[in-house]
C-alpha positions as CSV (number, residue, x, y, z in Angstrom):
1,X,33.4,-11.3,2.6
2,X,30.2,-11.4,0.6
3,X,28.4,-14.5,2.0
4,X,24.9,-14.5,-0.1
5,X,24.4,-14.1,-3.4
6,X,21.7,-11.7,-3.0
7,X,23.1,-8.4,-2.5
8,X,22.0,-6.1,0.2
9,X,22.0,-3.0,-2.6
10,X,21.4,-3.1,-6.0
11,X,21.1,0.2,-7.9
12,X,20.8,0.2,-12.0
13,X,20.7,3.6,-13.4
14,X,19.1,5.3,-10.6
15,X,18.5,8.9,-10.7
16,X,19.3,10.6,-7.0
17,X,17.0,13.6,-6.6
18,X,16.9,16.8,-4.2
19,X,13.2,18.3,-4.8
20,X,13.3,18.6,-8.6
21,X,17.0,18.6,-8.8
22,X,19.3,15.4,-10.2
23,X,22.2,14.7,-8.1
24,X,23.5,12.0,-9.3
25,X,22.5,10.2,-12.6
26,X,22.4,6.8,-13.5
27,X,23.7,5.3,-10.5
28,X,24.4,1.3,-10.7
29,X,26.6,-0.4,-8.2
30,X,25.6,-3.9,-5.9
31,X,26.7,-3.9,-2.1
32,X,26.8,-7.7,-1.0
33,X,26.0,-9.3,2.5
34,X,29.4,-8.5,4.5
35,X,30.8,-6.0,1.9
36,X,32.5,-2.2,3.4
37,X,32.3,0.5,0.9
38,X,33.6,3.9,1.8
39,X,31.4,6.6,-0.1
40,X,33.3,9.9,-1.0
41,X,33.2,13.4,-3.0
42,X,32.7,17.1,-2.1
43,X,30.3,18.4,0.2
44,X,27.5,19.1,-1.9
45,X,28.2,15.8,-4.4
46,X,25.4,13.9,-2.9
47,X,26.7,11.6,-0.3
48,X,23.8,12.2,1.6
49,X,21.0,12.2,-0.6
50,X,22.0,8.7,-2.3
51,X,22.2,7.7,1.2
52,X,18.4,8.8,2.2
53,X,18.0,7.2,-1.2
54,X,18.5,4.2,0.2
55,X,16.8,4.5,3.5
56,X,14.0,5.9,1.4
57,X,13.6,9.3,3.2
58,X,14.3,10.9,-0.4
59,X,12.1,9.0,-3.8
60,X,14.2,7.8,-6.5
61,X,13.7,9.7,-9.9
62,X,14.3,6.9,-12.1
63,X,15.7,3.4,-12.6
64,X,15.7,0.4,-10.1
65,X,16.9,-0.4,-7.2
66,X,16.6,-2.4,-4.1
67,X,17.7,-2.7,-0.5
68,X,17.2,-5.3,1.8
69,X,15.5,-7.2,-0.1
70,X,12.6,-4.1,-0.8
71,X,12.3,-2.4,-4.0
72,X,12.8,1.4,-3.9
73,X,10.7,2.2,-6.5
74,X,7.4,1.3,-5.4
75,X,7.8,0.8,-2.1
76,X,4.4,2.6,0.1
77,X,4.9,4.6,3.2
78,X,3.4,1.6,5.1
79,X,6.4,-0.4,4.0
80,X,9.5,1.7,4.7
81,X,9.3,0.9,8.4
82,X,10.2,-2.5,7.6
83,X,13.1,-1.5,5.6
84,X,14.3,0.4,8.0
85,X,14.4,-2.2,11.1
86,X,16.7,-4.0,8.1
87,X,19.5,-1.4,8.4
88,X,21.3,1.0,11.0
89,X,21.6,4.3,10.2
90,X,24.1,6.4,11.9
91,X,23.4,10.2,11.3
92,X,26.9,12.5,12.1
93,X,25.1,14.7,14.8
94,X,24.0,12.1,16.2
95,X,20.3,12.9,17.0
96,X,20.6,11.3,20.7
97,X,17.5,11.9,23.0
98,X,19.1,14.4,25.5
99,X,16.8,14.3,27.9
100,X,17.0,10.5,28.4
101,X,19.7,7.8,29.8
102,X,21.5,6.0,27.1
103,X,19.7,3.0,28.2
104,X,16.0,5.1,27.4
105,X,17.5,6.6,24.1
106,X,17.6,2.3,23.2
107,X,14.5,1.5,24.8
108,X,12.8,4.2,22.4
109,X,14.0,2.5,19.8
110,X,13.0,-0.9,20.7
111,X,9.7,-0.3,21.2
112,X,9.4,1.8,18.1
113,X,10.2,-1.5,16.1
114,X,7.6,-3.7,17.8
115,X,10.0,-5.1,21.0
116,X,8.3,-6.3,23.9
117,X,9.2,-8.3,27.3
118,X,10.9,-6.5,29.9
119,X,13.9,-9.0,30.3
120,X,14.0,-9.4,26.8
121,X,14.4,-5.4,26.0
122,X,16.9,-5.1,29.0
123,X,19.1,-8.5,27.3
124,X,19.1,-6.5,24.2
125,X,20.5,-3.1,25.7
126,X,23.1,-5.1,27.6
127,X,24.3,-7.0,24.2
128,X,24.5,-3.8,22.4
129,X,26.0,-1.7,24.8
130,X,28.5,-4.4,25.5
131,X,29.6,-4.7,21.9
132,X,30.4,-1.3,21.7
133,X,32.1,-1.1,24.8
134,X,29.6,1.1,26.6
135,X,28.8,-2.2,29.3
136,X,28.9,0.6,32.4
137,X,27.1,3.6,30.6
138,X,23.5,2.5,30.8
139,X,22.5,4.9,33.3
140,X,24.5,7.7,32.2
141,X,22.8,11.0,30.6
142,X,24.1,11.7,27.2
143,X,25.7,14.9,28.4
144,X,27.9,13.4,30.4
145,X,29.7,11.1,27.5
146,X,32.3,12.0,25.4
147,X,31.7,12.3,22.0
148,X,33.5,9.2,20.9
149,X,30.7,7.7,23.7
150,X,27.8,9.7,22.4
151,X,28.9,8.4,18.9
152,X,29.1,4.4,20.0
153,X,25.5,4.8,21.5
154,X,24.4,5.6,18.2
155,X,26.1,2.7,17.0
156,X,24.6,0.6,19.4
157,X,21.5,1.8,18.8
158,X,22.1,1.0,15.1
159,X,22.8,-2.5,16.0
160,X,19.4,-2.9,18.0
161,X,17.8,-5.1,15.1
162,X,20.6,-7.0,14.0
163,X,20.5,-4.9,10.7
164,X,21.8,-6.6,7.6
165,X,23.3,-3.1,6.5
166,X,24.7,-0.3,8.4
167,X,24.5,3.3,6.5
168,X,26.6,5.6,8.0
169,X,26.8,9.6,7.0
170,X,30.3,11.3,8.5
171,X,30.4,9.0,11.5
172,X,34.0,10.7,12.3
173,X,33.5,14.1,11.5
174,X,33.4,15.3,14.6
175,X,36.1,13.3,16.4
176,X,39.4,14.0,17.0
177,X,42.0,11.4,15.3
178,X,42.7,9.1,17.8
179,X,38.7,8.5,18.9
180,X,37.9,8.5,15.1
181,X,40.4,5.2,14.7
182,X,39.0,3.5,17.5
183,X,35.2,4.0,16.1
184,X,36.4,3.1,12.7
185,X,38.1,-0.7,14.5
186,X,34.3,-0.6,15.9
187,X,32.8,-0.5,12.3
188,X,35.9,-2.9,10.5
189,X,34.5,-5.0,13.7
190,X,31.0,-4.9,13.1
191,X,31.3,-5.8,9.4
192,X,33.9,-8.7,9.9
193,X,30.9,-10.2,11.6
194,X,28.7,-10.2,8.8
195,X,26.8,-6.8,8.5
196,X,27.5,-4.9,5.2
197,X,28.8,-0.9,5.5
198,X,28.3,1.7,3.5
199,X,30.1,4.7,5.1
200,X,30.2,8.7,3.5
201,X,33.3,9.8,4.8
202,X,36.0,12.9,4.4
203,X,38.8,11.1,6.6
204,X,40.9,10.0,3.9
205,X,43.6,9.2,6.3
206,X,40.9,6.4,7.8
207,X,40.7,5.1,3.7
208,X,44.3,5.0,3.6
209,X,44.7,3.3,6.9
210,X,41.9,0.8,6.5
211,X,41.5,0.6,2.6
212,X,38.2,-1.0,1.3
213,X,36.0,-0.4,-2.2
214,X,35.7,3.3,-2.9
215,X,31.9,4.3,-4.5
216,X,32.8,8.5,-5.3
217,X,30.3,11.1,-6.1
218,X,31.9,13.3,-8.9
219,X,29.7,15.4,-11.4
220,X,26.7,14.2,-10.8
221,X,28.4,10.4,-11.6
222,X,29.1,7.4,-9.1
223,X,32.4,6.1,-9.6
224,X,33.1,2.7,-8.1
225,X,36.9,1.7,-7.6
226,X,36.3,-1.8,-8.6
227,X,35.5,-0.9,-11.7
228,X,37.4,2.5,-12.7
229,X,40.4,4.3,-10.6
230,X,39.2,6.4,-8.1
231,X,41.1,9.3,-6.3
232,X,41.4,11.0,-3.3
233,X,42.7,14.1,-2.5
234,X,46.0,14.3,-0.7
């Protein structure tokens, strides 16, 4: 349930752009603080570049927008690390350091965001790894989880920060059906306790089984079920 009334994203009429190429035009939707929106469409709609829109690893083209409190439009290099220690993003392959412990892969992450004090770093790990239900795997190599494991490090490392927003891009494509529920309870989880999702996604049996707002990339338009009926394929 949104609890502020200043919303974590706020888009109006933003142009998504790949090189010199428009993906997605005019692009206005708010996320509030504690909202869960699925984003959909065909490969290739731009699910992924609104997402590094939003991250800012991709400039907007036009309009306004703002996430976390930064605006997108004129926000410097210098500045985008600070928007990103205000969200967890949670990439599909994962991009796990393989030749580090799950407890390093965090560490890395830490200390890359400005963490310091042993006990306090080693709390942290503990807490994340803990809510994910990963308590015994500190010491483990990557290689040697599952990939429903691999897949809650990430989110644990996503939830190092506390983010306000979790951005997540496919993060059951890879799973089999019964480790992609029990992720997807992780994430309903995570956001009944106050972090906002926004979640590209082509399980459209998760939708059906855990239905929330539905944002869908569709000729170079973003649909958004609250305002318009969106479809999914059967």
């Amino acid at each position: 349930m949104p609890t502020s009334s200043t919303p974590v994203i706020e888009l109006h009429d933003v142009y998504v752009m790949q090189d010199v190429n428009t993906i997605l035009q005019k692009v206005s939707f708010t996320l509030d603080k504690g909202e869960f929106a699925y984003l959909v469409g065909r490969t290739g709609s731009g699910k992924s570049s609104l997402l590094k829109t939003l991250y800012a690893d991709l400039p907007m083209g036009g309009g306004a927008g703002a996430v976390a409190g930064f605006g997108l439009q004129k926000l410097g290099a210098d500045k985008v690390p600070f928007l990103r220690r205000k969200l967890g993003i949670i990439f599909q392959d994962f991009q796990l350091l393989f030749d580090r412990t799950v407890a390093e892969n965090l560490l890395f992450v830490l200390k890359a965001t400005g963490w310091s004090g042993k006990a306090k770093i080693q709390q942290r790990i503990s807490e994340v790894l803990m809510r994910v239900g990963l308590a015994g795997s500190a010491s483990k190599m990557p290689h040697q989880l599952s990939g429903g494991e691999q897949q809650r490090v990430v989110i644990a490392r996503a939830l190092l920060n506390e983010p306000v927003l979790l951005l997540a891009d496919e993060p059951t494509g890879n799973l089999d059906p019964d480790v992609a529920d029990s992720i997807m309870r992780l994430f309903v989880e995570i956001n009944n306790a106050g972090t906002a999702v926004l979640m590209a996604t082509h399980n459209y049996q998760i939708i059906r089984q855990y239905p929330k707002r539905i944002l869908k990339c569709e000729n170079g338009q973003l649909l958004d079920s609250t305002r318009v009926a969106v479809t999914l394929p059967e």
